[in-house]
C-alpha beads as a LAMMPS data file, in Angstrom:
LAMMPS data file: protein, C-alpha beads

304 atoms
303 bonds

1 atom types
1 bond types

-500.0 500.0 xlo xhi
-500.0 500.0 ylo yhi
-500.0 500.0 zlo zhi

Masses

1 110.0

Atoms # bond

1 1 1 17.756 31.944 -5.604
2 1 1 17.629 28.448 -6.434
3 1 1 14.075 28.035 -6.715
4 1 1 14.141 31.027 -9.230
5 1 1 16.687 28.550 -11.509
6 1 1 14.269 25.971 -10.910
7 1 1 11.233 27.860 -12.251
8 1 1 13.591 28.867 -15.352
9 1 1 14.744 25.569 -15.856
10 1 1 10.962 24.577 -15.902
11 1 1 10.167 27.423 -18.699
12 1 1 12.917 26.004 -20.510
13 1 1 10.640 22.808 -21.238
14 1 1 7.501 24.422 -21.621
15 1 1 7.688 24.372 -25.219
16 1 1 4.066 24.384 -25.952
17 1 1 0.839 26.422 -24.657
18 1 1 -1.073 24.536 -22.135
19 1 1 1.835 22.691 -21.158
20 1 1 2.237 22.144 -17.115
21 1 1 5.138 21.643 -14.864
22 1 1 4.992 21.407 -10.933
23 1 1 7.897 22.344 -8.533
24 1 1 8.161 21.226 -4.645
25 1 1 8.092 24.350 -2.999
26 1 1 11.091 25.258 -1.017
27 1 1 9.419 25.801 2.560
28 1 1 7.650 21.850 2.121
29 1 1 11.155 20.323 1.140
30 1 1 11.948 21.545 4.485
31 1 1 9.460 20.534 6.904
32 1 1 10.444 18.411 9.291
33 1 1 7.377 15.769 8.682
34 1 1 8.542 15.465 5.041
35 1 1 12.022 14.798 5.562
36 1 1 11.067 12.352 8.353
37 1 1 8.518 10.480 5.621
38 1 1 11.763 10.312 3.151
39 1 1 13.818 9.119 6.052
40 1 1 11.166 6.356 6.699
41 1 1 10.716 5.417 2.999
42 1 1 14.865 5.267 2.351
43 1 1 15.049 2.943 5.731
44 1 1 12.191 0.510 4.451
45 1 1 13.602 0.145 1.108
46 1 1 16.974 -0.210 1.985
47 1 1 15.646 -2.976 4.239
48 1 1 13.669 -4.884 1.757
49 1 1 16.761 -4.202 -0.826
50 1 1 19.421 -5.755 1.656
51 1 1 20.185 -9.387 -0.307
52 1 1 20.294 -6.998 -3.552
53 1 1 23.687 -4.852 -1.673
54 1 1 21.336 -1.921 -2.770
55 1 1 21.726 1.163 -0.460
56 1 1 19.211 4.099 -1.175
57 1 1 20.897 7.334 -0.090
58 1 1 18.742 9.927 -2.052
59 1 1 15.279 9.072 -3.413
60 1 1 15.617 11.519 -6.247
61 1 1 18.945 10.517 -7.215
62 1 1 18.324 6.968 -6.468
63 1 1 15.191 6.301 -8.727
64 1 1 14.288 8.015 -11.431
65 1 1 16.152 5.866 -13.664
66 1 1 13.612 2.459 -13.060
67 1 1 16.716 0.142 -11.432
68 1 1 15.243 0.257 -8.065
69 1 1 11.943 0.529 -8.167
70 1 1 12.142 -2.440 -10.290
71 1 1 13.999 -4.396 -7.923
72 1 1 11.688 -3.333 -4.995
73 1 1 8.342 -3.700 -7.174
74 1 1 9.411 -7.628 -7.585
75 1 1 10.089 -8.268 -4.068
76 1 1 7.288 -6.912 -2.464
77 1 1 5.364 -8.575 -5.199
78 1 1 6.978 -11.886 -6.142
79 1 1 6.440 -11.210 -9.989
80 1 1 8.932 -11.132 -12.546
81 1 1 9.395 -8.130 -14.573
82 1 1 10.966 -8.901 -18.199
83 1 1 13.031 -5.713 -18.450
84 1 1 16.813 -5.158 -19.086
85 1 1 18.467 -5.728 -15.876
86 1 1 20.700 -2.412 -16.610
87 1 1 19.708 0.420 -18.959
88 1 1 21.731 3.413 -19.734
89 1 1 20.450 5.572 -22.246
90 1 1 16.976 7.579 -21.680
91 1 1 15.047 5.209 -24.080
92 1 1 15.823 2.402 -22.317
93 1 1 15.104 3.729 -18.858
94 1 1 11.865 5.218 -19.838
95 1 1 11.075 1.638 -20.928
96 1 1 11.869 -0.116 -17.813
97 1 1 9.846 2.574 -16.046
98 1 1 6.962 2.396 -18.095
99 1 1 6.874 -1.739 -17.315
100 1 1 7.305 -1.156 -13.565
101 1 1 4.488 1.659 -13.092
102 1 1 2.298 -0.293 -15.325
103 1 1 2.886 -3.396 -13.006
104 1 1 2.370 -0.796 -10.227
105 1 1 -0.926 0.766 -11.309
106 1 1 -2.928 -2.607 -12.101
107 1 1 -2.153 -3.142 -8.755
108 1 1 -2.717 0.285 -6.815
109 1 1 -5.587 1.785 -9.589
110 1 1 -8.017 -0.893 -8.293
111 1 1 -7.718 -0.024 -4.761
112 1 1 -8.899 3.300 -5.048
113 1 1 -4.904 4.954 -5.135
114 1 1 -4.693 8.325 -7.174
115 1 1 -2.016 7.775 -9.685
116 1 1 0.354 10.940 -9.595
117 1 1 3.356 9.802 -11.086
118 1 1 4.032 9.046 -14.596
119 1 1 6.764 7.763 -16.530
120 1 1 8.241 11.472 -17.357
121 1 1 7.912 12.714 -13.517
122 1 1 9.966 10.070 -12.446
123 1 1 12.766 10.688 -14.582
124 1 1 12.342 13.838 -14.117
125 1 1 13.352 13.463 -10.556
126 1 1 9.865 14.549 -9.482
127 1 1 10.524 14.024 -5.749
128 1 1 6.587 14.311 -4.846
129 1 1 5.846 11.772 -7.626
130 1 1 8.238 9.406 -6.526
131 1 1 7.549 9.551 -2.847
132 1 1 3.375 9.468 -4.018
133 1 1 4.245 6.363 -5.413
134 1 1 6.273 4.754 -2.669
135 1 1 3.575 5.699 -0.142
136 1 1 1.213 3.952 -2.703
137 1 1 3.520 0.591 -2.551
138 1 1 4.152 0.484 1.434
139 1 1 0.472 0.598 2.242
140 1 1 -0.570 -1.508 -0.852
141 1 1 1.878 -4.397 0.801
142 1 1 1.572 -3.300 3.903
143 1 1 5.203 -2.207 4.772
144 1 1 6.574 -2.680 8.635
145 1 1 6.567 0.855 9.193
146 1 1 5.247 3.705 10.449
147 1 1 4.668 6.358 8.208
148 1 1 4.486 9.710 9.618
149 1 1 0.778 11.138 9.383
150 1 1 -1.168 14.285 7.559
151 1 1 2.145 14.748 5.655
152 1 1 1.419 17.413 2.670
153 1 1 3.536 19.358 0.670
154 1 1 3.215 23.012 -1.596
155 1 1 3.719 23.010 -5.593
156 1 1 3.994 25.623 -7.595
157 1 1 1.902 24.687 -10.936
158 1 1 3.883 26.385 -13.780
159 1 1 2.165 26.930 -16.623
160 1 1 2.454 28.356 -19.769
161 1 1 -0.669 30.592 -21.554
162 1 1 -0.453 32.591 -24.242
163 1 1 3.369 32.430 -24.089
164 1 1 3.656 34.182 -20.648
165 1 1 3.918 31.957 -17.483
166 1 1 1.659 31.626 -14.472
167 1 1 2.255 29.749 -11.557
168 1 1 -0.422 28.532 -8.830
169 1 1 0.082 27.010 -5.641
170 1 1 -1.301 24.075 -4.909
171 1 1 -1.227 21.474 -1.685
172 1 1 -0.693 17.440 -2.346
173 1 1 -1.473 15.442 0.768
174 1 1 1.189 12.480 0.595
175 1 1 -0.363 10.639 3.842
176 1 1 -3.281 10.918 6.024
177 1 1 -4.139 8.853 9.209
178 1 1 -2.339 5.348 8.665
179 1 1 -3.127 4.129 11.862
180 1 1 -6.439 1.912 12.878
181 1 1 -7.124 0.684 16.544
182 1 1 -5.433 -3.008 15.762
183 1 1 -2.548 -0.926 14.877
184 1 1 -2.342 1.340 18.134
185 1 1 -2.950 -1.695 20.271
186 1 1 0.105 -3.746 18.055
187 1 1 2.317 -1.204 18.176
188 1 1 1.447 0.648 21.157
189 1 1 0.389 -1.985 23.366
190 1 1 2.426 -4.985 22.932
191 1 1 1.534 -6.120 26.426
192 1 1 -2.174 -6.479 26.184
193 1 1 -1.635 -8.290 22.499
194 1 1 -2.151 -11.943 24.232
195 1 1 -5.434 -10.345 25.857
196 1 1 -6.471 -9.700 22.465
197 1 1 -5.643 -12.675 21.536
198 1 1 -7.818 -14.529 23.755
199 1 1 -10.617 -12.712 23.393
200 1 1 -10.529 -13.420 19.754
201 1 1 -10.260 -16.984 20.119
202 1 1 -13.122 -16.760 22.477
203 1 1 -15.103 -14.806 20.272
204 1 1 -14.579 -17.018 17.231
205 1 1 -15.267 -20.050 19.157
206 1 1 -18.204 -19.389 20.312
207 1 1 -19.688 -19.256 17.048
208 1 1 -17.464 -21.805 15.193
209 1 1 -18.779 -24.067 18.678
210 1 1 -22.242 -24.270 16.955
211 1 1 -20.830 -26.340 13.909
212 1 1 -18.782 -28.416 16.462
213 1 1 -15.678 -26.648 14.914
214 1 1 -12.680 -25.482 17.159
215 1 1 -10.346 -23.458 16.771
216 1 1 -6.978 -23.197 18.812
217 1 1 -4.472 -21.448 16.387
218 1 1 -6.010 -18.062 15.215
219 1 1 -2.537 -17.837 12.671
220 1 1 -2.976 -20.570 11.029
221 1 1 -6.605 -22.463 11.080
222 1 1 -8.302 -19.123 9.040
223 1 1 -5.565 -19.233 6.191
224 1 1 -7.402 -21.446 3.699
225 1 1 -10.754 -19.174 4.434
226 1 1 -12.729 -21.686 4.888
227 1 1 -13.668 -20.790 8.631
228 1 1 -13.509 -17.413 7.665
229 1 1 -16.526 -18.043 5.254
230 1 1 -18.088 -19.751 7.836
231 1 1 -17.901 -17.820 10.630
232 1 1 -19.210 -15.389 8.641
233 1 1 -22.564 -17.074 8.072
234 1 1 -22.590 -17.723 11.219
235 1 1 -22.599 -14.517 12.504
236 1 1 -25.160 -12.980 9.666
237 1 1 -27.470 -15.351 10.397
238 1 1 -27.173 -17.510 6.891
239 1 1 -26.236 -20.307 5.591
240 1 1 -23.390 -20.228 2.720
241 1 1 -24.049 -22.602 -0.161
242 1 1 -20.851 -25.247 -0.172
243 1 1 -20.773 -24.260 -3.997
244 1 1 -19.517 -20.747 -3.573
245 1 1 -16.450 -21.992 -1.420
246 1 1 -13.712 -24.430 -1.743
247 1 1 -14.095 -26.815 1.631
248 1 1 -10.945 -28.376 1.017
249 1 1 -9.004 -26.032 -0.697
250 1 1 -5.350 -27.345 -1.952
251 1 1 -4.242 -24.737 -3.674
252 1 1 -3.167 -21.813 -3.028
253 1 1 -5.664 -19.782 -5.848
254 1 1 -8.429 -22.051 -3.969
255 1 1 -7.587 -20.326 -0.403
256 1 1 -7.252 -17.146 -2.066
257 1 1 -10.466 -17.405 -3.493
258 1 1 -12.164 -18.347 -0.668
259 1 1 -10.627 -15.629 1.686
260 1 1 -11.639 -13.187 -0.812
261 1 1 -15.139 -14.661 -0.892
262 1 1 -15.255 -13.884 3.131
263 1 1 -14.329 -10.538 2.333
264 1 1 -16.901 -9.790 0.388
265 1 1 -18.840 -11.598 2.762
266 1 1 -17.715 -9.084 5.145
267 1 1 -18.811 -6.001 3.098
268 1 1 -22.086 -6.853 2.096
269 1 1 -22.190 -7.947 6.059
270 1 1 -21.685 -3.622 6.296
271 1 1 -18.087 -3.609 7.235
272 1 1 -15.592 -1.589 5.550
273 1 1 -13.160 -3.715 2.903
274 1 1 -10.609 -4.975 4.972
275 1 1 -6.778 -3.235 4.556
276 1 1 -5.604 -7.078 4.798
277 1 1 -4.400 -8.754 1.208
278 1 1 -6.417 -12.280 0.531
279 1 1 -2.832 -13.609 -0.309
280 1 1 -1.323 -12.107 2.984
281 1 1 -3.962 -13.969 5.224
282 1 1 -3.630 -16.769 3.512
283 1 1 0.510 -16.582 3.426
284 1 1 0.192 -16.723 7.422
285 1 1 0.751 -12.916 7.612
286 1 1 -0.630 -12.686 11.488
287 1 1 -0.926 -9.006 11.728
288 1 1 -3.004 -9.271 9.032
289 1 1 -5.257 -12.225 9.657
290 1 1 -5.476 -10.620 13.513
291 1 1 -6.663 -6.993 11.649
292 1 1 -9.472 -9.066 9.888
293 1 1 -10.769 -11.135 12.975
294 1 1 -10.645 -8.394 15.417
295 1 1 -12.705 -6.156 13.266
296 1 1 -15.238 -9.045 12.983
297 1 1 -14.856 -8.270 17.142
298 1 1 -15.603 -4.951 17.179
299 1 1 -18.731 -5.285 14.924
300 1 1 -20.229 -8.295 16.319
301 1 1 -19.075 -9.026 20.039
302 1 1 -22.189 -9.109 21.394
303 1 1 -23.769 -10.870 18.738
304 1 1 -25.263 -14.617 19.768

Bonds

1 1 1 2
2 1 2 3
3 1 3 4
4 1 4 5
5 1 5 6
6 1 6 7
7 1 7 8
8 1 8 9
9 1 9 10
10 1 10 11
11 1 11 12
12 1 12 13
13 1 13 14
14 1 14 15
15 1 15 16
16 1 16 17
17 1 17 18
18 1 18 19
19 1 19 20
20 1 20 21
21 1 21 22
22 1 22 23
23 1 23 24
24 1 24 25
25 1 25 26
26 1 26 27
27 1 27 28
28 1 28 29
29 1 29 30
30 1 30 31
31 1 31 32
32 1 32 33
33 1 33 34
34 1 34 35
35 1 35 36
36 1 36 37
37 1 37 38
38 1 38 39
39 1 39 40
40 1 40 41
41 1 41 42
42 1 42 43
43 1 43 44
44 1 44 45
45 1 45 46
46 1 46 47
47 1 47 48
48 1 48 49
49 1 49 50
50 1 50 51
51 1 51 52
52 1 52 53
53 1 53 54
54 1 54 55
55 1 55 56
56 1 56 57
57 1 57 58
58 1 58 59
59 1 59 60
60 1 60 61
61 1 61 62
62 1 62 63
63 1 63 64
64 1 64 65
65 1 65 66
66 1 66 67
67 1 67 68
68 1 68 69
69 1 69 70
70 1 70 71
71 1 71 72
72 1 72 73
73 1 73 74
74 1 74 75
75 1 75 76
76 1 76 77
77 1 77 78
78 1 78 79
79 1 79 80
80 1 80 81
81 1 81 82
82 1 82 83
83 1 83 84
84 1 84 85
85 1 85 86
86 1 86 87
87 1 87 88
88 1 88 89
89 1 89 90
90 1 90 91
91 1 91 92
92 1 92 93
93 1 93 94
94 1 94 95
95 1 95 96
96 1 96 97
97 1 97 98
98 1 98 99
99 1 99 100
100 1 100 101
101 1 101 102
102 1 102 103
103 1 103 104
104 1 104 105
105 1 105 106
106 1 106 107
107 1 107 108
108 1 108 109
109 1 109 110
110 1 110 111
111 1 111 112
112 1 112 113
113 1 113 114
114 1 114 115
115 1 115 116
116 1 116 117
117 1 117 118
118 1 118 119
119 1 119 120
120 1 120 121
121 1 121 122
122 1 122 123
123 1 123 124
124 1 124 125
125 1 125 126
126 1 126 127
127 1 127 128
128 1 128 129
129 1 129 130
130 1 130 131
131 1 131 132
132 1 132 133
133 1 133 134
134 1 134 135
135 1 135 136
136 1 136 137
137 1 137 138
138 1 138 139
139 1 139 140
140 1 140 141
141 1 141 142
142 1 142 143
143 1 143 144
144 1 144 145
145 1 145 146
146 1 146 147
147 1 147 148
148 1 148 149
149 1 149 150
150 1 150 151
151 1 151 152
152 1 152 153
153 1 153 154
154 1 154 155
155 1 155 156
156 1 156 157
157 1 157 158
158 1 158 159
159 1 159 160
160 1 160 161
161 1 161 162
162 1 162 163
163 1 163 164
164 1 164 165
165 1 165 166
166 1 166 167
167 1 167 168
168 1 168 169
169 1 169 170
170 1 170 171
171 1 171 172
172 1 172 173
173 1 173 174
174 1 174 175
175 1 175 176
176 1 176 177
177 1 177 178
178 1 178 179
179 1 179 180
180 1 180 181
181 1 181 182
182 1 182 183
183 1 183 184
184 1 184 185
185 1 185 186
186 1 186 187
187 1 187 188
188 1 188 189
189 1 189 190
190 1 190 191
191 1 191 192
192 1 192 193
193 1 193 194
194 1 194 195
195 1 195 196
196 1 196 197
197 1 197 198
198 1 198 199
199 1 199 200
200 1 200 201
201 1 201 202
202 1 202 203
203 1 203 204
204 1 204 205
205 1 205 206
206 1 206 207
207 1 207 208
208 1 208 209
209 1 209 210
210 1 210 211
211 1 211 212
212 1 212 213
213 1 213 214
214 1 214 215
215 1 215 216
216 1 216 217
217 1 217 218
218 1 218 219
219 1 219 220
220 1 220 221
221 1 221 222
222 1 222 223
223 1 223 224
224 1 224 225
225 1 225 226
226 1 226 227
227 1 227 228
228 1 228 229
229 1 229 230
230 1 230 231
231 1 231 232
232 1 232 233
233 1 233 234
234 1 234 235
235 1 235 236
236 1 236 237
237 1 237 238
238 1 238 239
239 1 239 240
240 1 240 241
241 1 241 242
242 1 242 243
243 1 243 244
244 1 244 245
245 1 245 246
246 1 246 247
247 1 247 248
248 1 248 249
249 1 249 250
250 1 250 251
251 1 251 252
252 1 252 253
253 1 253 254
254 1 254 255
255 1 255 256
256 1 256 257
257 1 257 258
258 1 258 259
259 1 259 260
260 1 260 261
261 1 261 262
262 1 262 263
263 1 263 264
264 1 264 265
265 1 265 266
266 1 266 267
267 1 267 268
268 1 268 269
269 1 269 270
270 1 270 271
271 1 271 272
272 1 272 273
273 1 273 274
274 1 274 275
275 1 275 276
276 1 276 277
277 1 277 278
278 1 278 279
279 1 279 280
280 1 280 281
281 1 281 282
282 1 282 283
283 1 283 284
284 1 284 285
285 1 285 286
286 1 286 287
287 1 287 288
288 1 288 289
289 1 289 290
290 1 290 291
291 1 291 292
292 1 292 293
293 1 293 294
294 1 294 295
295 1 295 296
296 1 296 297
297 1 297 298
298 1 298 299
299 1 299 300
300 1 300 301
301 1 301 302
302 1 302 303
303 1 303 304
């Protein structure tokens, strides 16, 4: 009965022909996978959200109005959004939205994300939007969670033609597989980490050995990028010209630029783009800088 006052609620704003509405159908807002993702996605942003005193109970509810996805948009990405701290009329919540999805999508569009969410679907309480877009944020920054996998949902398409409504059903994959061998063995394996570990440093020793370089701390001595680029060469055979890299970088753009430099390195070298951020390797992220090195491992351990 419910989803019947949904669908007339949804012919209500179809004003004009061609217009298009979607509905979650009732048997996906039940599976068990989807609540679980919610579950996941309220825990992880009440978690990032803790020094705000902002507790999530109902995504829905929660965000469409721009106040928390603001605040969580600025922490995971340290910028500065100049919006009203607290809006209460439509306009002015459409507005804030509109700057936070913008700031969203320069980041996410480039990285080959879909973008299904929009300013209106979000305060429309679109829950699929809104959860498409969270996915979108925790595997852009690489949230500490586990997302649950192959989670896809039903909508009903309503449309309007002709002034008579048709609906189609239609399936939106939210996640696929999030999880790569580095993961399994992090999260899965905790005790054979240090093995990993070891073989790593073994592995990018005895390459870095050949320019008398050593290394001894594999979270720390590859955040500037500059053995990164190097190892690199090293391992394609090549010699990298000094002017394409910083060798003493001091800033923090310099390190960035030169552990971006090593991943491009790293594609042209054959090897998928790494998942890892520049700014997270060089920020001493070590799940991240351990991701990048031990996929240099599986590609060229045998290499001398």
């Amino acid at each position: 009965m419910m989803f019947v006052v949904h669908l007339v609620a949804w012919a209500a704003c179809l004003c004009s022909e061609s217009a298009e509405r979607s509905i979650l159908d009732p048997s996906s807002r039940d599976d068990p996978k989807f609540k679980e993702l919610q579950k996941r996605l309220i825990d992880w942003i009440n978690d990032e959200l803790e020094d705000e005193r902002i507790i999530v109970k109902n995504l829905e509810e929660d965000l469409y109005d721009g106040q928390v996805l603001q605040k969580l948009f600025e922490k995971l990405s340290g910028w500065r959004l100049n919006v009203a701290e607290v809006t209460q009329s439509e306009a002015g919540q459409k507005q804030k939205l509109q700057m936070v999805l913008g700031a969203a999508n320069q980041l996410l569009r480039p990285h080959g994300w879909d973008i299904d969410w929009s300013v209106d679907s979000i305060h429309s309480k679109n829950l699929v939007a809104i959860m498409s877009l969270l996915v979108g944020l925790a595997m852009h920054f690489q949230a500490p969670i586990r997302l649950p996998e192959h989670v896809s949902v039903q909508l009903v398409l309503v449309k309007k033609r002709e002034g008579v409504l048709h609906t189609t059903h239609v399936t939106k994959t939210l996640t696929t597989t999030t999880e790569d061998a580095f993961d399994t063995l992090l999260d899965h394996a905790p005790d054979k980490l240090n093995v990993v570990r070891m073989s790593l440093l073994t592995f990018v020793n005895k390459h870095l050995n050949k320019l008398n370089l050593e290394v001894t701390e594999l979270e720390s001595q590859f955040a500037d990028g500059v053995y990164l680029v190097l190892l690199m060469g090293l391992l394609e055979g090549y010699f990298v010209p000094l002017y394409n890299f910083f060798l003493t970088p001091e800033s923090f753009e310099q390190k960035v630029h030169n552990v971006t430099f090593a991943f491009e390195l790293m594609q042209d070298g054959g090897l998928n783009k790494p998942k890892a951020r520049p700014e997270d390797v060089v920020n001493l992220n070590i799940k991240s800088t351990l991701r990048v090195l031990y996929n240099l491992f599986t590609k060229y351990k045998d290499a001398e």
